[in-house]
C-alpha positions as CSV (number, residue, x, y, z in Angstrom):
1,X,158.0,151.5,80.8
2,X,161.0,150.6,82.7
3,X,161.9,147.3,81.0
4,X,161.8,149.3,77.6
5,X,163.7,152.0,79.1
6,X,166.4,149.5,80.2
7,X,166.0,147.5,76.8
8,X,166.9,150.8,74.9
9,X,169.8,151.5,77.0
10,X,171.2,147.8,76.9
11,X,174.8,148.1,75.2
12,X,173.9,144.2,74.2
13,X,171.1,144.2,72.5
14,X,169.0,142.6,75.8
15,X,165.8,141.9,74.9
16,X,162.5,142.6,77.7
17,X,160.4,138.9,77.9
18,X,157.0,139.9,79.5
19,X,155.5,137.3,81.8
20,X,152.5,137.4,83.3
21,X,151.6,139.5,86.9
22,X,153.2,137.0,89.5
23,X,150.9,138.8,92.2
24,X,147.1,138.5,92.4
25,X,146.0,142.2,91.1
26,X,144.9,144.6,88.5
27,X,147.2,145.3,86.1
28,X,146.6,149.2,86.6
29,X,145.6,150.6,89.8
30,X,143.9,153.9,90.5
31,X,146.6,155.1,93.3
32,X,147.6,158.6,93.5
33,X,150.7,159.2,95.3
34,X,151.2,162.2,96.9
35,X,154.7,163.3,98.6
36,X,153.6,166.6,100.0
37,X,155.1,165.5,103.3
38,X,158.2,164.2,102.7
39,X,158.9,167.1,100.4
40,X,157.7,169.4,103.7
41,X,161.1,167.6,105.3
42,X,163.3,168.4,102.6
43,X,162.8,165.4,100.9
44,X,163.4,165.7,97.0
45,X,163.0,162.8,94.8
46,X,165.4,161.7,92.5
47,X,163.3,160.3,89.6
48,X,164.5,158.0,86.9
49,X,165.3,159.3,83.9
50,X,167.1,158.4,80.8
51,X,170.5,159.5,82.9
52,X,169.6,157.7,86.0
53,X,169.1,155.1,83.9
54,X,171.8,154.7,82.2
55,X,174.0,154.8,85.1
56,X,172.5,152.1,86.0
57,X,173.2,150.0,83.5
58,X,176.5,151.2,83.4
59,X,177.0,150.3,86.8
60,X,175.3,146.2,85.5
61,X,177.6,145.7,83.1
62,X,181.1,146.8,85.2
63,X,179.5,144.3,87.5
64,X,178.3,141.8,85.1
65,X,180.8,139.2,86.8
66,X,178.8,139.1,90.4
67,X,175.1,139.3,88.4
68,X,173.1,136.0,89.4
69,X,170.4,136.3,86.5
70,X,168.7,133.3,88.4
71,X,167.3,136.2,91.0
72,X,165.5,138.2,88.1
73,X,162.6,135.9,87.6
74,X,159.8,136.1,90.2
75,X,160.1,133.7,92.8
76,X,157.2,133.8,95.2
77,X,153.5,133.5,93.4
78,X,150.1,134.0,94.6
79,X,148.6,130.7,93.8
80,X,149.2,127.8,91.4
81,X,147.3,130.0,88.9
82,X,150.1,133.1,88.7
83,X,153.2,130.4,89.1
84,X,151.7,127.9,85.8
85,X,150.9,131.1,83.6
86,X,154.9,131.8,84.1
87,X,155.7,128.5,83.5
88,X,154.2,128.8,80.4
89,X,156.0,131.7,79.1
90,X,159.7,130.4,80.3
91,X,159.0,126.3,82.1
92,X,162.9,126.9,82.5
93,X,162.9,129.6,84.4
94,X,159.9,129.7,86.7
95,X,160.6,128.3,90.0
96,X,158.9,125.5,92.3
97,X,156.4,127.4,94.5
């Protein structure tokens, strides 16, 4: 949801490249999240939305100049197992475990 969110929003065209789940876990989890105490303190989440968003990538791209795009690519892996099934999307960019 994110990656499309960001693709969308990309004022060059950037296209998302899935790769498979570096970590060893299921790819949905049944978690339920509940805040209730933080909001008790005050707390109120800023959520991303299409705005948030946006500034966000507005912020990338005046920045574009300091992005390392090495540093987007996973770089620590579970096991052998998660680190070839990257390799085998992009050899290029998956790093030595």
């Amino acid at each position: 949801d994110l990656a499309g969110m960001m693709q969308k929003l990309s004022p060059a065209g950037a296209q998302v490249k899935n790769i498979p789940n570096p970590r060893n876990e299921k790819s949905e989890n049944e978690l339920e999240v509940i805040n209730q105490n933080f909001r008790s303190f005050g707390w109120d989440p800023v959520l991303l939305d299409d705005g948030k968003a946006q500034e966000l990538v507005d912020t990338i791209v005046k920045h574009k100049d300091r992005l390392v795009t090495n540093n987007l690519n996973p770089s620590s892996f579970w096991g052998k197992k998660q680190q070839d099934a990257c390799k085998e999307v992009d050899p290029a960019k998956a790093p030595a475990m």
